[in-house]
C-alpha positions as CSV (number, residue, x, y, z in Angstrom):
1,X,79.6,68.5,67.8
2,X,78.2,71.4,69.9
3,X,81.7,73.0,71.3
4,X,79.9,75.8,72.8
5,X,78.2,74.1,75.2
6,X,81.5,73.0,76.8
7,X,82.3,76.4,77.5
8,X,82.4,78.1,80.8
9,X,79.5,80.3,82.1
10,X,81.8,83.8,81.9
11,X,83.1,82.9,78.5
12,X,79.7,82.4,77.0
13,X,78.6,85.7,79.0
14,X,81.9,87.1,77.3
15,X,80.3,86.1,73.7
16,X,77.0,87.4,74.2
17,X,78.2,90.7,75.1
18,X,80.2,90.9,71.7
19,X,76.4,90.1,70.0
20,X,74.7,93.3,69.1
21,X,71.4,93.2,71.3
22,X,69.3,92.7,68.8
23,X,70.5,89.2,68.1
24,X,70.9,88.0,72.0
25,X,67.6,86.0,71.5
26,X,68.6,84.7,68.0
27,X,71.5,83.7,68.6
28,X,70.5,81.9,72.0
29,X,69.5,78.9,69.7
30,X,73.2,78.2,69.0
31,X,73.8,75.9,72.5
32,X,71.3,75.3,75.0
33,X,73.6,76.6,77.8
34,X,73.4,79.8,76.3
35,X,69.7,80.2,78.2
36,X,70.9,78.2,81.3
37,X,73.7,80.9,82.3
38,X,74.0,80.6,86.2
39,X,75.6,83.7,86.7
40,X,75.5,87.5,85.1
41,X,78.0,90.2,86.0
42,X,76.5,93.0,83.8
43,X,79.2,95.7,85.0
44,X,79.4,98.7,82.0
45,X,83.3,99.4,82.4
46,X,83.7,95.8,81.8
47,X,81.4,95.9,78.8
48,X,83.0,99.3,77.5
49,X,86.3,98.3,77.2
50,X,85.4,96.1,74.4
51,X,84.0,99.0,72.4
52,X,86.6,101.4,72.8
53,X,86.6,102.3,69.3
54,X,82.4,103.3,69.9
55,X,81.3,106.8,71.6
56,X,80.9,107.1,75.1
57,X,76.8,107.3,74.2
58,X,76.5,104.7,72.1
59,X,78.4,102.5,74.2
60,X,76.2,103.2,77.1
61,X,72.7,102.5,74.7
62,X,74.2,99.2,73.9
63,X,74.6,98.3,77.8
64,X,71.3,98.9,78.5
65,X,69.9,97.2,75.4
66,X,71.9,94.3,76.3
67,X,71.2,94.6,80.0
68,X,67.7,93.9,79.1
69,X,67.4,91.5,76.4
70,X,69.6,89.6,78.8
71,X,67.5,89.9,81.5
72,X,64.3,89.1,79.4
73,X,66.2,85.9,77.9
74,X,66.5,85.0,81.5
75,X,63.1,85.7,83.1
76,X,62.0,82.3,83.4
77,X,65.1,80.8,84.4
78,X,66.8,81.2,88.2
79,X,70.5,82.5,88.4
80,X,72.8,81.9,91.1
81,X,74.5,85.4,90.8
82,X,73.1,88.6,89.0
83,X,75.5,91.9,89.3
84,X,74.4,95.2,87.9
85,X,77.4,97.4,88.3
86,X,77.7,101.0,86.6
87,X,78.4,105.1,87.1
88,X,74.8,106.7,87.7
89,X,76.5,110.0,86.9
90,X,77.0,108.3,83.2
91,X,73.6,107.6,82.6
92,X,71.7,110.9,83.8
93,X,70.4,111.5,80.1
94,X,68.8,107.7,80.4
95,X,67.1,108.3,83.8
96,X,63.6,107.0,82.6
97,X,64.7,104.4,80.8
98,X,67.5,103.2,83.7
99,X,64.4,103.2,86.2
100,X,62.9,100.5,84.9
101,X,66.1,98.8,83.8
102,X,66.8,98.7,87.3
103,X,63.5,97.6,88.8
104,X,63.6,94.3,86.1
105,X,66.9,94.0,87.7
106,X,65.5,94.0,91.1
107,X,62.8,91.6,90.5
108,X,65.2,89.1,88.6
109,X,64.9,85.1,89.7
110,X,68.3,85.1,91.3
111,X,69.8,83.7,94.5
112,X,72.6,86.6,95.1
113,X,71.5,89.9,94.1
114,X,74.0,92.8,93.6
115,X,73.2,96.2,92.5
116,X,76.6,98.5,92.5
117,X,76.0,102.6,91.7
118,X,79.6,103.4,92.5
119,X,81.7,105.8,90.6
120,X,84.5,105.2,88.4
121,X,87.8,104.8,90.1
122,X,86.2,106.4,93.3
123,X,87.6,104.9,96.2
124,X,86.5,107.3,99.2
125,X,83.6,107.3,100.7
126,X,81.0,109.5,98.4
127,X,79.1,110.9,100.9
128,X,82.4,113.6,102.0
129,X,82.2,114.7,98.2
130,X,78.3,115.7,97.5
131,X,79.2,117.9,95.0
132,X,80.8,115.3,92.5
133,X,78.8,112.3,93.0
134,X,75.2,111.9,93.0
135,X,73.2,109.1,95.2
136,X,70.5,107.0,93.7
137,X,68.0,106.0,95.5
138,X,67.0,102.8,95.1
139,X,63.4,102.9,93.8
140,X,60.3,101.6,95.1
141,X,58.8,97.9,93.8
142,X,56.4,96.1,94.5
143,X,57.6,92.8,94.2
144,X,61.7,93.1,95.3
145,X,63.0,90.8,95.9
146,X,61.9,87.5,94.1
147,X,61.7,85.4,97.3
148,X,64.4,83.3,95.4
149,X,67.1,85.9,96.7
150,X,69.3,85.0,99.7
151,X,72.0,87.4,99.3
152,X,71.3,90.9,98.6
153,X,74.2,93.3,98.0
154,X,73.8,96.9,97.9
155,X,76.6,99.9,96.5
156,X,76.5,103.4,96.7
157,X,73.1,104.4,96.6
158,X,70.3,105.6,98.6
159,X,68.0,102.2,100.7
160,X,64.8,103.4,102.3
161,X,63.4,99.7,103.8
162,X,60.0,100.7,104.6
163,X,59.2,100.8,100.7
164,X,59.3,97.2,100.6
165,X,56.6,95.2,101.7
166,X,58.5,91.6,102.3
167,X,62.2,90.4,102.7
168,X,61.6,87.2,104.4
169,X,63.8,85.4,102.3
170,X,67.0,87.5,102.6
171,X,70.0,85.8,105.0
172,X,72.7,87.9,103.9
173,X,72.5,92.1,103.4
174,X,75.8,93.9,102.4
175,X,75.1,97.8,102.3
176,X,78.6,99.6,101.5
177,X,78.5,103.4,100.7
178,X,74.8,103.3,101.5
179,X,72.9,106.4,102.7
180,X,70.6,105.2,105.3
181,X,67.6,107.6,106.9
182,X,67.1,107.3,110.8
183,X,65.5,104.1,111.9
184,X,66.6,102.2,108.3
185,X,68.5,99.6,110.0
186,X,66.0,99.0,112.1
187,X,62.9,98.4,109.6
188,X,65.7,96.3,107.2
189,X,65.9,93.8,110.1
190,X,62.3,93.5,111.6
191,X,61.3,93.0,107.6
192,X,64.0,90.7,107.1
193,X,63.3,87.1,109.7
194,X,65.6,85.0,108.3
195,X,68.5,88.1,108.6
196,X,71.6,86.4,109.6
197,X,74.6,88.8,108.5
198,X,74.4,92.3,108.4
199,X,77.8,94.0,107.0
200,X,77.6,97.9,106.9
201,X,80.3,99.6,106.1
202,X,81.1,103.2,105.2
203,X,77.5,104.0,105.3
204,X,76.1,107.6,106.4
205,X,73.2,107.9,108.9
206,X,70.9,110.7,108.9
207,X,71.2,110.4,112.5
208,X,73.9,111.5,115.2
209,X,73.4,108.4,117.3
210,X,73.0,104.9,116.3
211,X,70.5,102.5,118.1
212,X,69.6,98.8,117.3
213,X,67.9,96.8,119.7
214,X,65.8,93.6,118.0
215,X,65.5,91.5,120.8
216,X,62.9,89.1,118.4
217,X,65.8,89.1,115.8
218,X,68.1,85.7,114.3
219,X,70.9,88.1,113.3
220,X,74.3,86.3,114.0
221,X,77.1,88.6,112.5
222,X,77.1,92.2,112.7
223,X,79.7,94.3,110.7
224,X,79.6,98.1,111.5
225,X,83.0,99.6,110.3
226,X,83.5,103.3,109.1
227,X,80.4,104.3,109.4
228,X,79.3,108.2,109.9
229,X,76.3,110.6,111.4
230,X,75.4,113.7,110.6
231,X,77.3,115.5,113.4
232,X,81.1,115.7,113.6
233,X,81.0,112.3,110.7
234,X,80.6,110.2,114.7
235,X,77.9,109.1,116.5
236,X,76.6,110.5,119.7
237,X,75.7,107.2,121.1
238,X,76.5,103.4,119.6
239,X,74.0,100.9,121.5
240,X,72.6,97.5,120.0
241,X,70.9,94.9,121.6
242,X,71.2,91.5,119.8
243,X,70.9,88.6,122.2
244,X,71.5,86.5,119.4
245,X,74.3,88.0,117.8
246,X,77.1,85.7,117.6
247,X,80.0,88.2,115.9
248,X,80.7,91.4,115.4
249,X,82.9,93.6,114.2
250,X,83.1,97.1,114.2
251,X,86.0,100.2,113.2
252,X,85.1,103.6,114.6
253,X,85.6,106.1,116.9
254,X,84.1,106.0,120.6
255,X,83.9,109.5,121.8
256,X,80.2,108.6,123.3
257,X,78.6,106.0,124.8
258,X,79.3,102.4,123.0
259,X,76.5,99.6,124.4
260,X,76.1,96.1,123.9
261,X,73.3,94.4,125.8
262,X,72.4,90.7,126.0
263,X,75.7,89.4,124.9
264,X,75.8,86.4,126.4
265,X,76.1,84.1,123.2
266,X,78.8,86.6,121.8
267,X,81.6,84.5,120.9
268,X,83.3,86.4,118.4
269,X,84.7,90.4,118.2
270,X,87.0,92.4,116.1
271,X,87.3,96.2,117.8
272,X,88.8,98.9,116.2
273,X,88.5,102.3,118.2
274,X,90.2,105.0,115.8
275,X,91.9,108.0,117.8
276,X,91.2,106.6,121.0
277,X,92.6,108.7,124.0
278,X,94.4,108.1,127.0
279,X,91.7,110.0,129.2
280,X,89.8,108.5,132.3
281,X,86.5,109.0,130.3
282,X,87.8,106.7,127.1
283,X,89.5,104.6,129.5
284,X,86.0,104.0,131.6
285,X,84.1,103.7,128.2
286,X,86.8,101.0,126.8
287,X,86.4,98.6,129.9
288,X,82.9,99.3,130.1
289,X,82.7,97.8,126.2
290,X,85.4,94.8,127.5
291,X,83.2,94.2,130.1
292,X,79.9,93.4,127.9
293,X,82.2,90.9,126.2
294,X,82.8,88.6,128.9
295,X,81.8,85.6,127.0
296,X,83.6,85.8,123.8
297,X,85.9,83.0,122.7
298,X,88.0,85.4,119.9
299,X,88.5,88.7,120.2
300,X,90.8,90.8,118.8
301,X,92.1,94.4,119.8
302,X,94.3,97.1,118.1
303,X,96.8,99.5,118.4
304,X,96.4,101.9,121.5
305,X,93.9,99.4,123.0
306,X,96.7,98.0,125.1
307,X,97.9,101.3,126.3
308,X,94.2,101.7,128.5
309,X,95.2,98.0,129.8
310,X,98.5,99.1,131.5
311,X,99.3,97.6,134.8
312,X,98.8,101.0,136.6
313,X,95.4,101.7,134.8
314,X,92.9,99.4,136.7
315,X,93.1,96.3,135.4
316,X,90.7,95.1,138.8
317,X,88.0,96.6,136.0
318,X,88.1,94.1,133.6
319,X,86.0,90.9,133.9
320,X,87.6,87.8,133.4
321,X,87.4,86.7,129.8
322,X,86.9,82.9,131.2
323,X,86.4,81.2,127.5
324,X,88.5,83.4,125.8
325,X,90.5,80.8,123.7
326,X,92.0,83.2,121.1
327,X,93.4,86.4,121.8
328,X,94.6,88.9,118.6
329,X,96.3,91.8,119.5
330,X,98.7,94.4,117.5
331,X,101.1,96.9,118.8
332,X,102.0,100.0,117.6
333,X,105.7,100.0,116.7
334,X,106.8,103.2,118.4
335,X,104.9,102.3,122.5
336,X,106.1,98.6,122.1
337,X,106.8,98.6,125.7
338,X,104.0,100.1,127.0
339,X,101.4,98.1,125.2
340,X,102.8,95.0,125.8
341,X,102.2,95.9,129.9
342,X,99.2,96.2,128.7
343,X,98.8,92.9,127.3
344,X,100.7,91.1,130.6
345,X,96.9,92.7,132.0
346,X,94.8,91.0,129.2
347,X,96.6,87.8,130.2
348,X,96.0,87.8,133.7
349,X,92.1,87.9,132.6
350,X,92.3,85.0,130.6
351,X,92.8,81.9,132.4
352,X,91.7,79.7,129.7
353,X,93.6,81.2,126.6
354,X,94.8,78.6,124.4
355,X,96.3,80.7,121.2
356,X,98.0,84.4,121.6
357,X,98.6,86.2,118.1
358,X,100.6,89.2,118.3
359,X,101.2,92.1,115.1
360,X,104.8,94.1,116.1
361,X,104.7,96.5,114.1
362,X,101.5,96.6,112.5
363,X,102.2,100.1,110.8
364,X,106.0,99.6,110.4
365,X,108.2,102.8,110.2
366,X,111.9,101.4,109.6
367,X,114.7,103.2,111.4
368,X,117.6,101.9,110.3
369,X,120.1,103.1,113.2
370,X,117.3,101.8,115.7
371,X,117.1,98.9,114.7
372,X,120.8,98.2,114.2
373,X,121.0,99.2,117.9
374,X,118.7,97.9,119.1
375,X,119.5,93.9,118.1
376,X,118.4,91.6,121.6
377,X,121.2,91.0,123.9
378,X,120.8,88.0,125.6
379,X,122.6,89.2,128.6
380,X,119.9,92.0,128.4
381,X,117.1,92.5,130.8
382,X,113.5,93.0,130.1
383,X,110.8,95.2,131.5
384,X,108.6,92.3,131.7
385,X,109.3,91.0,135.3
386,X,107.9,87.8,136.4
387,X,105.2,89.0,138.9
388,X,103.3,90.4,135.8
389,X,101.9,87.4,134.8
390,X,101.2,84.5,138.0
391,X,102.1,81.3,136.4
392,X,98.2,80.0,136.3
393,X,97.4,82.8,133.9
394,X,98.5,81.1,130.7
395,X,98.4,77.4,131.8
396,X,96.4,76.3,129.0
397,X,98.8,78.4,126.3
398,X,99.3,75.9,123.3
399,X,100.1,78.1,120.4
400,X,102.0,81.6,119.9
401,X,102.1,83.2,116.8
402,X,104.2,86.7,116.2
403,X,104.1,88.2,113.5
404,X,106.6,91.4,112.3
405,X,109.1,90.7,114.6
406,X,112.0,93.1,114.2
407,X,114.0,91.7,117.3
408,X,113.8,94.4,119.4
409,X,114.7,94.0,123.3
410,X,111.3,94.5,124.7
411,X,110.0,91.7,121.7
412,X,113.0,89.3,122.5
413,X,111.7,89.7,126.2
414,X,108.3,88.9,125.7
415,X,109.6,85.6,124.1
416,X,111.8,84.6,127.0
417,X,109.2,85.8,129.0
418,X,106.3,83.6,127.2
419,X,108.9,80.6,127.1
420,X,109.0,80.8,130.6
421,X,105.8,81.5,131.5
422,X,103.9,79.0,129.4
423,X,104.2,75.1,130.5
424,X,102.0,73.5,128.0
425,X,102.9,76.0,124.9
426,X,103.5,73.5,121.8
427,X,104.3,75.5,118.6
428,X,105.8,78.8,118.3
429,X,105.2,81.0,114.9
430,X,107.5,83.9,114.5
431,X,107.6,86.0,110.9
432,X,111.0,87.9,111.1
433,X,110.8,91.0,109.1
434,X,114.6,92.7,108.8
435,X,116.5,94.0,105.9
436,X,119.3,93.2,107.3
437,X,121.2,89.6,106.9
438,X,123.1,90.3,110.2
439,X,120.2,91.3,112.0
440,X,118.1,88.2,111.0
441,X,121.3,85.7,111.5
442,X,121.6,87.2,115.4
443,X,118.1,87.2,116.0
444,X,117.6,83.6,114.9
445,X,120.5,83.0,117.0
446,X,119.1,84.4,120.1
447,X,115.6,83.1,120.0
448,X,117.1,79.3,119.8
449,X,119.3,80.2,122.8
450,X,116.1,81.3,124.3
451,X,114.7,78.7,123.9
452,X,117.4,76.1,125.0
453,X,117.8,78.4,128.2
454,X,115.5,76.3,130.1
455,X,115.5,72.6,129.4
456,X,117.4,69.6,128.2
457,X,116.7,69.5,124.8
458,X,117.7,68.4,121.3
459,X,117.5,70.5,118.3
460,X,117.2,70.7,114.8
461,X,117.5,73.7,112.2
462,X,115.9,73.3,108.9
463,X,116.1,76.0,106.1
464,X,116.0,76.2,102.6
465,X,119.4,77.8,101.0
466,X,120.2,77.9,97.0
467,X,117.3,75.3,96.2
468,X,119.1,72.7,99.1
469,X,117.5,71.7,102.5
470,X,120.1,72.6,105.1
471,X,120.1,70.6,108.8
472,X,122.2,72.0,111.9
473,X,122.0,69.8,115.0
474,X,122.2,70.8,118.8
475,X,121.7,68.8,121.8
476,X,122.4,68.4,125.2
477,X,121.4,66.1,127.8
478,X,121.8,65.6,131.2
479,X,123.0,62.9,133.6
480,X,119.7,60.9,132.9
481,X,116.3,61.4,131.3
482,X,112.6,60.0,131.6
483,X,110.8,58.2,128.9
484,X,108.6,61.0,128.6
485,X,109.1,64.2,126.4
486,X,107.6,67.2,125.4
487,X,108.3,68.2,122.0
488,X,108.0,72.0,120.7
489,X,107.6,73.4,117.2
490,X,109.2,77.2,116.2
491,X,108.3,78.2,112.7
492,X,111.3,81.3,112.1
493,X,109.9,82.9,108.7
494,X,112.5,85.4,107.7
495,X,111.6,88.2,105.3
496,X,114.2,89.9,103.3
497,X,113.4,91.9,100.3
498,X,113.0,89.7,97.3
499,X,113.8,86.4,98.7
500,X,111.8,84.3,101.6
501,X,114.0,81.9,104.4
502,X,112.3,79.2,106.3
503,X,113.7,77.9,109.0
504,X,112.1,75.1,110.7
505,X,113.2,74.4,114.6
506,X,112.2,71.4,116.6
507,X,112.8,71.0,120.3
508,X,112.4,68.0,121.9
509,X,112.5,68.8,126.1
510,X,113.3,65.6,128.1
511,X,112.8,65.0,131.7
């Protein structure tokens, strides 16, 4: 009986890299799977751990031998995956012989192509450290990519898109660490028709402005996130112009300009402006971005965004987010009142919002005496007073979900003020985070008298205690009561260090 071929694909890739590479096509006669591999991850540190006992040189003269026998054994076969991951500064004694290694590589049969040059243990971005890490530019070829490859993944290295004749068949391009010339981005997606996701991130542009505008181009998502010129590490200028773009994402600064034309089918954006200040230039450039994104239906914001959205700051400049059904904020923990103004101004814009997810504390600096003194007093007032929202605003509000909740007065009033607010609001999803059994016990308490404060309702408390489901019971009814009821889930998850508590809460309102 042929036990090998009952193997899985990485174990027989596991075997064959244990097999000298002289014997890789011998021993391929052993099981027929071992030609029908679907997927290679040829990554060197992987490889070199099981020769530890082997020099440093000699280990790296075995990868590549084994590299390509491999990728001669598979030449006439198609792979689903192929990764080629290793430290070009290792291999600068093998340069010839790692050029065409790499262009077999880059001509391989495969449907997901990924070619990683990244240094060892080198997190940061290599581009701020030219003096310890070298690029390599990824080398011309006539016939890259086999038109079998979909997905084409690229790592630390230098991509020049005009040396290529043809990318029709390429849907999905992930450049990370990539040094891009001016214009690059532009020629990778005018060669590539079939382009539907684009993810750049922590790239360098020999350019101080960036500028995409492929009005002819299928491109759906667009991922732009830590991304640097050559001036300052920012851009002058950020414009694109998509109109079929569908998402985007993008995490940088916005000292200049930030365009984005033909948006109309832009359904989907995730914005992080890093540093962004409080002056009436950033404040006119944030609404202006808002403003070209009237037709999202998700969008999420970060800390500081809200700040720019504050009651007094012009909210009349926003455009109505009219199918905006999911809205994703965080809040920094130390201006917890002042952003969440600014949210009360993001709700008035969206009439049609159906699910509000809110981060407290999204960078969490603990304080133990402020938050001991702080704990929500139910006799308390809030800063958030009723005419900041007009009851219509969140009419269609089904779902809350709050996450990081350290029960704080300004968080407790944004509850009671959302309970209040929010007529057809279903399920409620709060994540406690506390060290503090007291603190978690009182602010459980106060959220369910919150949310008894305004109707006839009957109550249940599950949680989970020493293995044992636990029930309390609460109810109170008036003098009579309709047949019809709303009922109301509010998922409390409690986080305490090295245990988690779930309580479950069901409120049934009757009329």
């Amino acid at each position: 009986m042929n036990h090998i071929s009952n193997l899985p694909d990485d174990v027989l890739v596991r075997i064959l890299s244990f097999v000298p590479a002289e014997q890789v096509l011998a021993t391929s006669i052993l099981s027929k799977r071992w030609t029908l591999l679907l997927t290679l991850n040829l990554d060197f540190i992987q490889f070199s751990e099981r020769f530890d006992n082997l020099s440093l040189d000699v280990r790296k003269r075995r990868f590549l031998e084994f590299v390509e026998h491999l990728i001669f054994l598979r030449e006439a076969e198609q792979l689903l995956n192929l990764r080629l991951a290793f430290n070009i500064n290792e291999f600068k004694d093998y340069s010839m012989k790692l050029g065409l290694l790499v262009r077999s590589v880059m001509t391989s049969n495969c449907c997901a192509l990924d070619l990683d040059f990244t240094c060892r243990n080198v997190w940061c971005i290599p581009f701020l450290y030219p003096d310890n890490h070298e690029v390599c530019t990824l080398p011309p070829c006539s016939f890259f990519p086999h038109q079998s490859v979909t997905h084409l993944t690229l790592t630390h290295c230098e991509f020049i898109p005009s040396l290529y004749k043809s990318l029709h068949s390429i849907k999905i391009v992930k450049l990370k660490s990539v040094r891009l010339g001016e214009g690059a981005v532009y020629d990778l997606v005018s060669k590539c028709p079939c382009l539907e996701e684009l993810h750049l991130v922590t790239c360098e542009f020999r350019s101080s402005s960036f500028k995409l505008h492929v009005q002819e181009s299928d491109l759906k998502c667009l991922v732009f996130q830590s991304c640097y010129g050559t001036k300052d590490m920012g851009f002058k200028s950020f414009s694109i112009n998509i109109p079929s773009l569908l998402q985007l994402k993008y995490v940088g600064c916005m000292k200049d300009p930030f365009s984005i034309y033909d948006s109309d089918n832009l359904i989907e954006a995730d914005i992080i402006i890093c540093d962004l200040e409080l002056s009436n230039q950033q404040k006119l450039l944030f609404f202006d971005l808002l403003k070209s994104l009237h037709n999202i239906k998700i969008l999420r914001l970060y800390f500081q965004h809200l700040q720019v959205l504050s009651a007094n700051s012009g909210s009349s400049l926003l455009t109505p987010f009219c199918n905006l059904k999911h809205l994703i904020v965080s809040i920094y923990p130390e201006l917890v009142d002042e952003e969440l103004l600014g949210l009360m101004c993001l709700l008035r814009n969206t009439p049609c919002l159906e699910k509000l997810s809110v981060d407290f504390h999204l960078y969490i600096k603990e304080c133990k005496d402020k938050m001991i003194s702080s704990v929500y007093n139910v006799d308390g007032g809030t800063s958030l007073e009723p005419h900041l929202l007009p009851s219509d605003c969140v009419s269609h509000l089904m779902k809350i979900d709050i996450k990081n909740f350290q029960g704080l007065n300004s968080e407790m009033g944004f509850v009671r003020f959302m309970l209040q607010k929010s007529p057809c609001l279903k399920d409620m999803v709060i994540f406690i985070r506390s060290r503090y059994e007291i603190l978690i016990n009182g602010m459980g308490k106060s959220i369910l008298m919150l949310c008894r404060s305004k109707r006839t309702w009957l109550l249940r408390i599950y949680w989970l205690a020493h293995g044992y489901l636990q029930m309390l019971k609460y109810s109170q009814v008036g003098d009579f009561f309709m047949s019809a009821h709303i009922q109301m889930n509010v998922f409390l998850f409690v986080y305490v260090p090295e245990c988690w508590k779930v309580f479950r809460v069901i409120i049934t309102a009757l009329f």
